[in-house]
C-alpha positions in Angstrom: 0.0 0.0 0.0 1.6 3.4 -1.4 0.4 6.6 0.2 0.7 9.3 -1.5 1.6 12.8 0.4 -0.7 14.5 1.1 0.7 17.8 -0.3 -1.5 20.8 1.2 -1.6 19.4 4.9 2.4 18.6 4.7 3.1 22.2 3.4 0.4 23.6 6.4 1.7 20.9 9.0 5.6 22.3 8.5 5.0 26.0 8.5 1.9 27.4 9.9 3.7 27.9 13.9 6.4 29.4 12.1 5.1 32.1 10.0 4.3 35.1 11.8 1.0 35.7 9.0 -1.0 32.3 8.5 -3.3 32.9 5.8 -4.0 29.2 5.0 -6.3 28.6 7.4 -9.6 27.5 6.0 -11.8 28.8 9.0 -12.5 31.1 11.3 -10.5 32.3 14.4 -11.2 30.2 17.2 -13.1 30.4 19.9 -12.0 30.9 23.7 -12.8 28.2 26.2 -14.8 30.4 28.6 -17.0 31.8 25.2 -18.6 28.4 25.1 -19.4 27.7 29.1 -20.7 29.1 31.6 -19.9 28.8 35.0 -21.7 26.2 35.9 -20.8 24.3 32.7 -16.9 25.0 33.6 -17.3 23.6 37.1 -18.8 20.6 35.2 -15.7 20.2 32.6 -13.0 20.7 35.8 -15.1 17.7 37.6 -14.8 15.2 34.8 -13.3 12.1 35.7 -10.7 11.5 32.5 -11.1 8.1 31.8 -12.5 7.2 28.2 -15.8 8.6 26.4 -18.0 6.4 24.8 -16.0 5.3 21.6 -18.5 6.0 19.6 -19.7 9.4 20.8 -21.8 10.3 23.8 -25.5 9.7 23.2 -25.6 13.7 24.6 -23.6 14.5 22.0 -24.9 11.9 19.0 -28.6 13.1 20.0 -27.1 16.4 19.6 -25.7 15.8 15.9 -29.0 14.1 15.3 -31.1 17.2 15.0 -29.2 18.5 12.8 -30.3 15.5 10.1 -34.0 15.3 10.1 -35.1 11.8 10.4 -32.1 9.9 12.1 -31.8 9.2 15.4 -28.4 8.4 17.5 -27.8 4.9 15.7 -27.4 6.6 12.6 -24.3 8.8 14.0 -20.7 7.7 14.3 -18.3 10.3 16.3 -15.0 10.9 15.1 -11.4 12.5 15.9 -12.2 15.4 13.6 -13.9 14.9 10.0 -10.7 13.8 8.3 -11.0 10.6 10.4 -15.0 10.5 9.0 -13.6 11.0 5.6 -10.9 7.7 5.8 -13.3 5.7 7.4 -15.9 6.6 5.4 -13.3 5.6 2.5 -12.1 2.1 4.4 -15.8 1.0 4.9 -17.0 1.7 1.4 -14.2 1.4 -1.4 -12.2 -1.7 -2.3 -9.2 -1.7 -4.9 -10.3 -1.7 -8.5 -13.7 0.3 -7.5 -14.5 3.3 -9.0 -14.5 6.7 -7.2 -15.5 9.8 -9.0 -14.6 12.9 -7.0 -15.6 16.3 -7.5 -12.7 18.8 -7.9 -11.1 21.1 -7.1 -12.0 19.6 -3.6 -10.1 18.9 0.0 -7.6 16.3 -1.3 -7.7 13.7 1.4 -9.9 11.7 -0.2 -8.3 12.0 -3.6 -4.8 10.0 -1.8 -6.7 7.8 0.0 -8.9 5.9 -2.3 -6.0 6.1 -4.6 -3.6 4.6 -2.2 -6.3 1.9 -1.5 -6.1 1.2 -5.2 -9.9 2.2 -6.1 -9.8 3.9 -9.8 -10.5 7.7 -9.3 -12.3 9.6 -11.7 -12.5 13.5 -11.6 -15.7 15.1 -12.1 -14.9 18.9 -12.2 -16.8 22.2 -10.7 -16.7 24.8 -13.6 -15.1 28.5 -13.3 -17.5 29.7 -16.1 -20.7 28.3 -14.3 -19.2 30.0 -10.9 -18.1 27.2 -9.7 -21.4 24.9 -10.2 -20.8 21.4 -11.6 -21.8 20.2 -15.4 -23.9 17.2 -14.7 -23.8 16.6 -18.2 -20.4 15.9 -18.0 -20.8 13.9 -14.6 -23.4 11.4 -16.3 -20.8 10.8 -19.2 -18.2 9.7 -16.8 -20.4 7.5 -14.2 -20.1 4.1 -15.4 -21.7 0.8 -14.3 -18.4 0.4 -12.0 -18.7 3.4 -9.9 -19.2 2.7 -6.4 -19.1 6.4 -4.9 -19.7 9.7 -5.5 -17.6 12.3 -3.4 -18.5 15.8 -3.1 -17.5 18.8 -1.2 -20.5 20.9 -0.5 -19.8 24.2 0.8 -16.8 23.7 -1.0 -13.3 23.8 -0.6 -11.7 25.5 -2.2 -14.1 27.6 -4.1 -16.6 28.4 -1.4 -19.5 27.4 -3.8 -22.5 25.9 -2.2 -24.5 23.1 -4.5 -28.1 24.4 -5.7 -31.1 22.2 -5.0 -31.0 21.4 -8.7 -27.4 20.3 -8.5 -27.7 17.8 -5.5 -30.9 16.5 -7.1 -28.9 15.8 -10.4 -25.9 14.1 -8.8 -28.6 12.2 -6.7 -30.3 10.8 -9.8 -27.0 10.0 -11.6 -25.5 7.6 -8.8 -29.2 6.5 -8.7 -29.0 5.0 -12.2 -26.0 3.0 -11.2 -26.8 2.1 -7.5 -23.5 4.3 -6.1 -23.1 5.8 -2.7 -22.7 9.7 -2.5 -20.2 10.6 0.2 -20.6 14.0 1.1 -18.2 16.1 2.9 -20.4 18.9 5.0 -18.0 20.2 7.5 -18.5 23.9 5.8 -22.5 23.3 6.6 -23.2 25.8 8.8 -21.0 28.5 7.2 -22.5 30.8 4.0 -22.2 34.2 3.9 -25.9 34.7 3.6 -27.0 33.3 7.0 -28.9 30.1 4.8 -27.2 26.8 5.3 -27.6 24.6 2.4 -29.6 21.5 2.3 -27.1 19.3 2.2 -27.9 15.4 0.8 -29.4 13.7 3.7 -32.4 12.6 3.4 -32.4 13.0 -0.2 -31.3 9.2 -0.8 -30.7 5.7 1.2 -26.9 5.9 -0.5 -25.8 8.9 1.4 -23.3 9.5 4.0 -22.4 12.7 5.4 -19.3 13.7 7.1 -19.0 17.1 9.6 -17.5 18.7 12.3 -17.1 21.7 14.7 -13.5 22.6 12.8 -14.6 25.2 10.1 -18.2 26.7 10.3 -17.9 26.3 14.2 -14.6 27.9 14.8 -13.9 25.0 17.3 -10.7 22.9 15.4 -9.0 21.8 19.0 -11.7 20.0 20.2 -11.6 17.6 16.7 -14.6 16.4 16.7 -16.0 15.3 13.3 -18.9 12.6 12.8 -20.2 10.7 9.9 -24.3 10.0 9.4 -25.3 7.6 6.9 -27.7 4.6 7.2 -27.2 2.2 10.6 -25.8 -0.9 8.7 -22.8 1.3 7.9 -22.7 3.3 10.8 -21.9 0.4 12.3 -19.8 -1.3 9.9 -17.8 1.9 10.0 -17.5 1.7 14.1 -16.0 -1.5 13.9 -13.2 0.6 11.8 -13.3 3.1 14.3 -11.8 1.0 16.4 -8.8 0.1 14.6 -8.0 4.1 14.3 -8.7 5.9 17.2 -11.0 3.8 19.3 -13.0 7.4 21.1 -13.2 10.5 21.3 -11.8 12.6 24.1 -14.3 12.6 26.8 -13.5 16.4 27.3 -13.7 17.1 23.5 -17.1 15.2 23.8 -18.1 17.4 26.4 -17.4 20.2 24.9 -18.7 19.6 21.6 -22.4 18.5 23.0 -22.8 22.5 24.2 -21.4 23.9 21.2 -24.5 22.0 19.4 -27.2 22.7 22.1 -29.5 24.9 20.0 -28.6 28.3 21.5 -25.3 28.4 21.4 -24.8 26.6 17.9 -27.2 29.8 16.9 -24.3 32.1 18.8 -21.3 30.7 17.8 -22.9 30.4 13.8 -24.1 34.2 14.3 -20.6 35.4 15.4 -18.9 33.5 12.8 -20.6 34.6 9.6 -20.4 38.3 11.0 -16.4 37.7 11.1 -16.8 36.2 7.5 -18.6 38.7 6.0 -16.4 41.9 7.3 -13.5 40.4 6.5 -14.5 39.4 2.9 -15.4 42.9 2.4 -12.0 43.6 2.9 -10.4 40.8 1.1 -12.8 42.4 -2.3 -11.5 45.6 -1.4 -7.6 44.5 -1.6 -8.3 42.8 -4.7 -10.0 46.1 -6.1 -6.7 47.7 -6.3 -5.2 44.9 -8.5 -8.3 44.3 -10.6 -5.5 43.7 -13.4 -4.1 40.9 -11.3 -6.7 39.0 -9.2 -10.4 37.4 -10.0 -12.4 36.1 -7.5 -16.0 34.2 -8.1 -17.0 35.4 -4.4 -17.7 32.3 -1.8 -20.8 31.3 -0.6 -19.7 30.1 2.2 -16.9 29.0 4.3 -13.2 31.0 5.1 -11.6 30.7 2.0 -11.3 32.7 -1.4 -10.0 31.1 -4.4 -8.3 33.5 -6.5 -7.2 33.2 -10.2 -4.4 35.7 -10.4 -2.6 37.1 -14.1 1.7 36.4 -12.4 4.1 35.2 -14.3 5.2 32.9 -11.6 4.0 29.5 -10.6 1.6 28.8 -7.6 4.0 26.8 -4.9 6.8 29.3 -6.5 5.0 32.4 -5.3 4.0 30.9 -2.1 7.5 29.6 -1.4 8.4 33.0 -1.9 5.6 34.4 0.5 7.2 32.3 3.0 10.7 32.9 2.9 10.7 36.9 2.3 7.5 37.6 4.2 6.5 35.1 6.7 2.8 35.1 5.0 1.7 31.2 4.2 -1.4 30.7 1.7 -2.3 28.0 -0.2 -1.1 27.4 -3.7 -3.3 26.0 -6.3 -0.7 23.4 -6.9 -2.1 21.7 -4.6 -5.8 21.2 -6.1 -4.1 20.9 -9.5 -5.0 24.3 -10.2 -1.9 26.6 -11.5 -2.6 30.0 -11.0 -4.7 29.9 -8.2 -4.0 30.9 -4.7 -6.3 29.9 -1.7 -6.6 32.2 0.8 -8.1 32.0 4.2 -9.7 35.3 5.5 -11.6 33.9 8.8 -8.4 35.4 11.0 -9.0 38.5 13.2 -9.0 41.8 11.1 -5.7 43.4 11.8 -4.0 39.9 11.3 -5.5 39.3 7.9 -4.8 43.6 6.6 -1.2 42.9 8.2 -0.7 39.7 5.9 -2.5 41.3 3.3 -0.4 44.4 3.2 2.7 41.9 2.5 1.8 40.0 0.0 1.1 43.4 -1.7 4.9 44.1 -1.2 5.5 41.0 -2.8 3.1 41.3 -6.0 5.3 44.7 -6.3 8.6 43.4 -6.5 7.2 40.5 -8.7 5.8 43.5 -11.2 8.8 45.8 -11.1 10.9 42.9 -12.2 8.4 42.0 -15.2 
């Protein structure tokens, strides 16, 4: 078994505690401990006996998770160590070598290396820039065949921020319908558009669905990694008896933790006080690229942290981001790393005077790259 690196969290992993401006983050700044108790609630948390949490999940918190999918119940609800462990075991459970994956791109890559390093045959299925990032389901129907198992989506998505229309998700629903494949859909920016609306999402729209989230991007809460998978009960418990090969439980704290974040008043807070960070500082991310409207273009996001920005440089993506790194201390995101040269991803969920600070060097940077053209 070959696995293939994993190039955007390797490039994060090594530099994002030593830049002094990480603007590769894909959410929002995170929240404080005592922003999510109260004092009763804290008293609680410091009187928790650490021994292990129900492997998998609480039934506070998997009752919790549950009302956020109409129509499933506890049993349908696997907790995991963040929604990168959803994502492999969702993989593990569902795709053997020589099935057939077809993935939506550009997308969060994990999936891409892992079926591939299981040896499943992946097939790229691609959101278009001239349809603002919505998919061609012409194009997806050509490509299904009789020997695709899975359909993997992103939806918000990452990179672009695009959010799936009802007319969308009922097209790829009908296509792995004709062939009896599962969709696996990655949610974890549910929770997260710009517009206060959070997309329907595919549950409930189909037995074959299984959705992966977590409380690390539309929730601001990535320390606690919590991430969960729903899908039907035979494979929510298929995919617990993987869970215990990989991390076994959650942290009992983290559990904790997460079941307030969802109770319905606070998830309300913490989703309120997230999209008014995303919305002020996208307003100043458009008003930076205004002043290089001969350089940058940017289908605005839906949803989520992130802005994915075609930019008119003579210089390759991981080129001008190696650069960022070495003579500024700014990290983004090339597009190199969805396949997509001359693109940059950039995160814009960090505090204000962080992201205008970052902001204002990679402007110094785009001027030196121009005076030498």
């Amino acid at each position: 078994m070959k696995i293939e690196e994993f190039e955007m969290e390797r490039l994060q992993s090594t530099w994002e505690n030593r830049v002094k401006y990480n603007l590769s983050e894909s959410g929002v700044h995170p929240l404080l401990l005592k922003e999510l108790t109260n004092k009763d609630e804290l008293e609680e948390l410091i009187s928790l006996r650490l021994g292990y949490s129900q492997t998998n999940g609480t039934i506070e918190l998997r009752g919790a998770i549950s009302q956020l999918y109409p129509g499933s119940d506890i049993d349908n609800i696997l907790v995991t160590n963040g929604s990168s462990e959803a994502n492999f075991i969702s993989i593990w459970t569902n795709l053997k070598a020589g099935e057939e994956l077809i993935l939506m791109l550009p997308n969060y890559m994990q999936i891409w290396g892992l079926a591939r390093s299981l040896g499943a045959k992946v097939k790229p299925f691609y959101l278009k820039e001239e349809l603002n990032w919505a998919p061609d389901l012409e194009e997806l129907k050509k490509i299904v065949s009789p020997n695709t198992k899975m359909i993997a989506v992103c939806d918000p998505n990452n990179p672009t921020g695009a959010v799936l229309s009802e007319k969308s998700i009922k097209g790829i629903v009908k296509v792995a319908d004709r062939v009896g494949a599962w969709i696996l859909s990655d949610e974890v920016y549910r929770g997260a558009e710009l517009n206060g609306k959070e997309t329907p999402g595919f549950w409930g729209k189909y037995e074959k669905v299984i959705v992966n989230g977590g409380l690390s991007k539309a929730y601001a809460l990535p320390g606690l990694r919590i991430g969960w998978m729903v899908g039907p009960k035979k494979i929510i418990a298929e995919s617990w008896s993987r869970h215990d090969y990989s991390t076994i439980a959650p942290g009992i704290i983290n559990d904790y933790l997460a079941s307030l974040a969802l109770k319905p008043e606070m998830r309300q807070k913490i989703l309120s006080r997230n999209r008014k960070i995303l919305n002020t500082n996208l307003a100043l991310v458009k008003k930076w690229l205004s002043n290089h409207a001969d350089l940058f273009k940017l289908i605005s996001p839906q949803a989520g942290a992130i802005a994915f920005i075609r930019y008119n440089l003579d210089i390759n993506s991981t080129q001008l981001i190696i650069k960022l790194l070495h003579e500024k201390s700014v990290l983004i995101v090339p597009g190199d790393c969805f396949g997509m040269d001359h693109f940059i991803r950039l995160g814009y969920g960090a505090e204000k005077d962080y992201l205008l600070a970052g902001l204002d060097l990679i402007d110094e940077t785009l001027k030196e790259i121009q005076s030498k053209g």
